[in-house]
Every structure is written in C-alpha cells, then in structure tokens.
C-alpha positions as CSV (number, residue, x, y, z in Angstrom):
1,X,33.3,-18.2,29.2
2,X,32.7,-19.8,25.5
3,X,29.4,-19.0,24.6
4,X,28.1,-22.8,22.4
5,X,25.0,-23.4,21.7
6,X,24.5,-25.6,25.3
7,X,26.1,-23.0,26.8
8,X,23.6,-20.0,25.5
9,X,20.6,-22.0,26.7
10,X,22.0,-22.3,29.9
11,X,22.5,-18.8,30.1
12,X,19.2,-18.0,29.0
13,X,17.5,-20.2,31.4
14,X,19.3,-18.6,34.0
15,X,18.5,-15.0,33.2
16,X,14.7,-16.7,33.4
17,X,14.9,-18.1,36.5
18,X,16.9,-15.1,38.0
19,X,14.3,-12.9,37.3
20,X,11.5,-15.2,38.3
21,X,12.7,-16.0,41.9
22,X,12.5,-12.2,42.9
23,X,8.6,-12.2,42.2
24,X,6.6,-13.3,39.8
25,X,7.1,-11.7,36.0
26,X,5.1,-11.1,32.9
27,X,6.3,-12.7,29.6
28,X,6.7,-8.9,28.5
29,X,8.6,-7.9,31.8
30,X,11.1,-10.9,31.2
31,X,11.6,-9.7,27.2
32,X,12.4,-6.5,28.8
33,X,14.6,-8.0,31.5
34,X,16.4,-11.1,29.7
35,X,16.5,-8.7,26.3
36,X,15.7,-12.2,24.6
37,X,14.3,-12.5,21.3
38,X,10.1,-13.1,21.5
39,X,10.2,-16.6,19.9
40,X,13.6,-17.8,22.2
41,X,12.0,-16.6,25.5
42,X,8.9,-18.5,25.0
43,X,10.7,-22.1,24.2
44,X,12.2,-21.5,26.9
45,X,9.2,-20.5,29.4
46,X,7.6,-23.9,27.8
47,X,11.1,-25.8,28.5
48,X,10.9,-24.7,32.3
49,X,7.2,-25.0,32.9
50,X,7.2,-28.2,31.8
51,X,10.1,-29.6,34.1
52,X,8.8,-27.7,36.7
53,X,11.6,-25.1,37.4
54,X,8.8,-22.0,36.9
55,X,5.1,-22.1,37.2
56,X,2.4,-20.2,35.4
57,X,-0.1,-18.1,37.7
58,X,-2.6,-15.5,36.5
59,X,-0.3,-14.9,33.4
60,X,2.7,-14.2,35.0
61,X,5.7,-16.8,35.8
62,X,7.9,-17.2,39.0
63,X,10.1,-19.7,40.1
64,X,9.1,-23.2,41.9
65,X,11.1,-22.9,45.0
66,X,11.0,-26.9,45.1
67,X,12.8,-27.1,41.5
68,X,15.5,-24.9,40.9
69,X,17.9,-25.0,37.7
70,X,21.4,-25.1,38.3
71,X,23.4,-25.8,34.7
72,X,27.2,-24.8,34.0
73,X,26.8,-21.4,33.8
74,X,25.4,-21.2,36.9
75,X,28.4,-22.9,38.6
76,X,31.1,-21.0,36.4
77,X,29.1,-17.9,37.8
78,X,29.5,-19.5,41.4
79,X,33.3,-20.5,40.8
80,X,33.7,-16.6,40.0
81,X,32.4,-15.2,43.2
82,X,34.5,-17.7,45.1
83,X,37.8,-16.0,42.9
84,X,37.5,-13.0,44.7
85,X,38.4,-14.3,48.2
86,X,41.6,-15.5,46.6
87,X,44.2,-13.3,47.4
88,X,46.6,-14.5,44.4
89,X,43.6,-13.7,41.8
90,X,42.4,-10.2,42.9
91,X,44.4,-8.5,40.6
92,X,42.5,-9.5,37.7
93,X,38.9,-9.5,39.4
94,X,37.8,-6.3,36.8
95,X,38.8,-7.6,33.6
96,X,37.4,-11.2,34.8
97,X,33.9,-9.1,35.1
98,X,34.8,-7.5,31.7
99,X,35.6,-10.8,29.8
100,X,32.4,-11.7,31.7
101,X,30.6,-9.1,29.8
102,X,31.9,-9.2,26.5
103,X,30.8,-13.1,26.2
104,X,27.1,-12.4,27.4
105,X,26.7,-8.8,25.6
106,X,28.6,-10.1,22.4
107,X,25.7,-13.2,22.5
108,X,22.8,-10.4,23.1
109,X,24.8,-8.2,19.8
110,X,24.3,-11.0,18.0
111,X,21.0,-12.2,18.5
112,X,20.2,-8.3,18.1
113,X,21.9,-8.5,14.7
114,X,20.6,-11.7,13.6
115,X,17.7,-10.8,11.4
116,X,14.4,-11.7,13.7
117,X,11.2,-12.3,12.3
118,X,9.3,-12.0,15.4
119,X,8.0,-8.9,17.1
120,X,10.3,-6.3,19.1
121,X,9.9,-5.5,22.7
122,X,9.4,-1.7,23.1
123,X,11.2,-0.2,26.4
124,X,9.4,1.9,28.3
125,X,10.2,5.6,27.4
126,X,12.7,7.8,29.8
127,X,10.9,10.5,31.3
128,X,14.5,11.9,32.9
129,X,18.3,11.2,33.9
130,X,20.0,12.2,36.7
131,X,24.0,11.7,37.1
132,X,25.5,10.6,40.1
133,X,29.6,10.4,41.2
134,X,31.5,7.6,42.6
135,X,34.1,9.2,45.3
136,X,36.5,7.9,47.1
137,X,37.6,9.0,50.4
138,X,40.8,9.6,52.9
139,X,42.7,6.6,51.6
140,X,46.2,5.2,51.4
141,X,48.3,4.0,48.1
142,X,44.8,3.2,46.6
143,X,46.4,1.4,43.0
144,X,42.9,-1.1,42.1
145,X,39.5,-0.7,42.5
146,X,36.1,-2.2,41.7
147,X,32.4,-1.1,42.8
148,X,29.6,-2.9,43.0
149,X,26.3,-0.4,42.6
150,X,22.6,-2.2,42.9
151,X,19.7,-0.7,40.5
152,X,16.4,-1.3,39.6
153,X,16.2,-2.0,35.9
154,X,12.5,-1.7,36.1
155,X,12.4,1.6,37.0
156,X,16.4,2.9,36.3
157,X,18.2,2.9,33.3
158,X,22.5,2.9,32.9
159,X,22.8,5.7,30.1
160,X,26.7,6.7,30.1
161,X,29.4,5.7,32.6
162,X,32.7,7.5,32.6
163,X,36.0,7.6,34.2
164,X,36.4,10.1,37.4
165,X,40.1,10.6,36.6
166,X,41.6,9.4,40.4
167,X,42.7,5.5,39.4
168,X,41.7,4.4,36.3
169,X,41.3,6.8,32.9
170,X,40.6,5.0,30.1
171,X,40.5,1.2,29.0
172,X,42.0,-1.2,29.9
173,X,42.7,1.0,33.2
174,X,39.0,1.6,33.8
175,X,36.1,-1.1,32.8
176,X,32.3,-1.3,33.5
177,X,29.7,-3.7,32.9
178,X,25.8,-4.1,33.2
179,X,25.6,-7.3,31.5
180,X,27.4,-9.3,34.6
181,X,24.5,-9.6,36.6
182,X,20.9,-8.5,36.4
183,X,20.2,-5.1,38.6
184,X,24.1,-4.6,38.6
185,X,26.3,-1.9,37.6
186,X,30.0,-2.7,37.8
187,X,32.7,-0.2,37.7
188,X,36.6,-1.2,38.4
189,X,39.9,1.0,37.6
190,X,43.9,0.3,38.7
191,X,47.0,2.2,37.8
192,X,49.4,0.4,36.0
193,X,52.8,-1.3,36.3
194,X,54.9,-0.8,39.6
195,X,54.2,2.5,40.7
196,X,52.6,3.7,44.0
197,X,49.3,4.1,44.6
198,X,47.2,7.0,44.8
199,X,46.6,9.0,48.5
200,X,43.5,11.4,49.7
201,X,40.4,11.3,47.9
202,X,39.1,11.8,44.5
203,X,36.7,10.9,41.4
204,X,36.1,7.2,40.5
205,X,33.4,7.8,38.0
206,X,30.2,9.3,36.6
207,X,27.1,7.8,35.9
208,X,24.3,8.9,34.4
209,X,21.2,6.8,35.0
210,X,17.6,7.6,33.0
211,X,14.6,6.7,34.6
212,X,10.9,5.3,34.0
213,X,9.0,6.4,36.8
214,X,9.4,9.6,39.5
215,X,9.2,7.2,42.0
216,X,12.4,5.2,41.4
217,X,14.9,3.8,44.0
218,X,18.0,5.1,44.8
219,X,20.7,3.4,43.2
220,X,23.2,2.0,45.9
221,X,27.0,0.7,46.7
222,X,26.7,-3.1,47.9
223,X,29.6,-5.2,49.2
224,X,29.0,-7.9,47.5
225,X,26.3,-9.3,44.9
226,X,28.2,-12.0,42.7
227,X,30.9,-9.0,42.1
228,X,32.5,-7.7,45.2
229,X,33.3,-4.1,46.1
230,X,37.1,-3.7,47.4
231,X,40.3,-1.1,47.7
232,X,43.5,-2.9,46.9
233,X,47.1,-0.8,47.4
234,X,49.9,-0.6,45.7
235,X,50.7,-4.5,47.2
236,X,47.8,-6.0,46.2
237,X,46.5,-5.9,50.1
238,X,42.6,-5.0,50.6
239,X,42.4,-1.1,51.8
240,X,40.0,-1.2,54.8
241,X,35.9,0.4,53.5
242,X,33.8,2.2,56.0
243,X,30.5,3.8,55.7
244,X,32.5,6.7,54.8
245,X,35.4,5.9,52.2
246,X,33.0,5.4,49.1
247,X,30.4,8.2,48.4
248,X,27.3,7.9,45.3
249,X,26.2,11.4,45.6
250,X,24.1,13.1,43.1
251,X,25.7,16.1,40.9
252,X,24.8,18.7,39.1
253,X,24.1,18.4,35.6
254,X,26.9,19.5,32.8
C-alpha cells in the first residue's frame, strides 16, 4: 500500500476512529494509541467532529455510530481480509502482513524523524515483562504458519519477538508485525522451496511483553481479527487447529 499524502490521512482517520468505536478515548489516550504527532491528531479530531464521524463528551471522543468513516484504506484493509479465504493467495498471507507493516511503520519512522515542534507524548513507564511461547502441537507436514495473538496496548506492551526455531528462523522465513492492526500481534514463519514439512510439535516463537499495570489481561490466540490464524502443509492445504494444537504458555525467564 503506497503511502501519499491522501492516503496518510486516511490512515490516520482510521486509527482515530478504530480506537474511538471501542469506548470513548482521551486526546492523550489516542496520542498514545495512534502514536500521531500532537498538532496532526488534533486536525484531525477537528476534521471528524466537525463531519460528525466522532463526538466530544466530557473531554473524551468516541465514535458516532450514525456516521462512520470508510476511505480507501479502509477498503484495501477489507480487500486483505477477504485474500485469506483464497486458496491460490495463502502462500503469501505473512509477507502481505509484513509489506503491510513496513508502509504504516515506515510512515510513523518518518513522522518520528521529522523534526516536530510540538510537544511529545510520554508512555506510561513499564513496571515488568513477562515472556510467553508460541507452541505448536501433534501436527502433520506443518511447512507455513501465521498467528494471530490479541493484546491490550493500554495495559501490555510487545518488547522483543523472536523465532522458536520449528518453521521459520530468521527473515524472510519468519516475520511479525504490531503495526497491522491496533491490539494485534502478528507472527507467521514457512520453510522454504519444495521440501516437506515439519511433523510433531515444537517452538514457533517467543515474546516478551512489558506491562503498565498488575492487573493486565492475558494476551490471547484469536482466529481471526483482520489477520487470520492458520497451519498450511507442505501443499499449501489448511492443517486442521483445535483447542489444543497452538499453546501461549508463560516461561521462565532467561
């Protein structure tokens, strides 16, 4: 996805409005959840109160469930989640996400870059990490993979993620992304060429997640949320998932 200048509003308005339908946010929660510069974020807010996509209540902002944006990113974004019930286009569902990822995180590198005059939204300060690994169990010529893995950003923090070793080492065999889609931790890896895939059960990944608050939830495999989870084998046909076949336990610390 080009990011033009049309193209960087849109996806700015729909970080806003993302974040707003949930419940209603504070200008400094949506700095912290958007990651938009101070000056940009309140054009915006101003842009969308006035059409009437978000209201203003009591100082905070959520979204008008009678008006709701819907601009070309949002319908690229749709035309995505529609690729990965097409059989044909599986294959290249995690570097789609990381393509994804490099256009939107690239546009936030350079904003960051950018010299701003305005005033910097501090994070909240980590009062811990914990590390958690992504298993995979009793499966059959396993050669693709991708994970989709729900967090609060409010309260959780994605510090490191790292290869578990079973499919998928090192880049371009294994690819993550948290700039996708907000709350959402993607993780994907495949073996390469035509080999066979991999049998048993083993490490996907590691992740080590910081946190704001002792009372934090649980982060959590999904099946789908924009990104779909899914097993592909060594022909490219989906390996069956039960309650059982993918794990997010918490480990010990190094």
């Amino acid at each position: 996805m080009t990011i033009n200048l049309e193209n960087r509003k849109e996806v700015d308005v729909n970080l806003i409005v993302n974040a707003t339908e949930k419940r209603p946010r504070t200008f400094t929660e949506l700095l912290h959840i958007t990651r938009l510069p101070r000056k940009t974020l309140s054009s915006r807010l101003k842009e969308l109160c006035a059409t009437g996509v978000i209201v203003k209540k009591e100082g905070a902002y959520e979204a008008n469930g009678d008006s709701r944006f819907v601009g070309e990113a949002g319908k690229r974004i749709e035309k995505i989640s529609k690729i990965f019930h097409n059989r044909k286009l599986r294959t290249g569902l995690m570097f789609v996400a990381l393509l994804l990822s490099f256009s939107v995180s690239g546009y936030v590198l350079a904003m960051l870059l950018s010299p701003q005059p305005e005033e910097k939204c501090q994070e909240p300060a980590l009062i811990g990490n914990f590390i958690v690994a992504l298993d995979v169990n009793n499966v059959v010529d396993l050669y693709s993979w991708q994970v989709a893995i729900v967090y609060n950003s409010s309260q959780l923090k994605v510090l490191e993620m790292t290869p578990g070793g079973f499919v998928g080492e090192e880049f371009p065999q294994f690819v993550n992304s948290t700039d996708s889609f907000e709350d959402l931790l993607l993780l994907a890896g495949s073996l390469l060429g035509e080999v066979q895939g991999k049998n048993g059960g083993g490490r996907l990944a590691i992740v080590v997640f910081g946190y704001f608050t002792e009372d934090y939830d649980e982060p959590k495999i999904v099946p789908e949320k924009v990104f779909e989870t899914f097993l592909l084998n060594s022909q490219l046909q989906r390996i069956p998932i039960n309650d059982s076949t993918l794990t997010l336990t918490l480990v010990e610390k190094p």
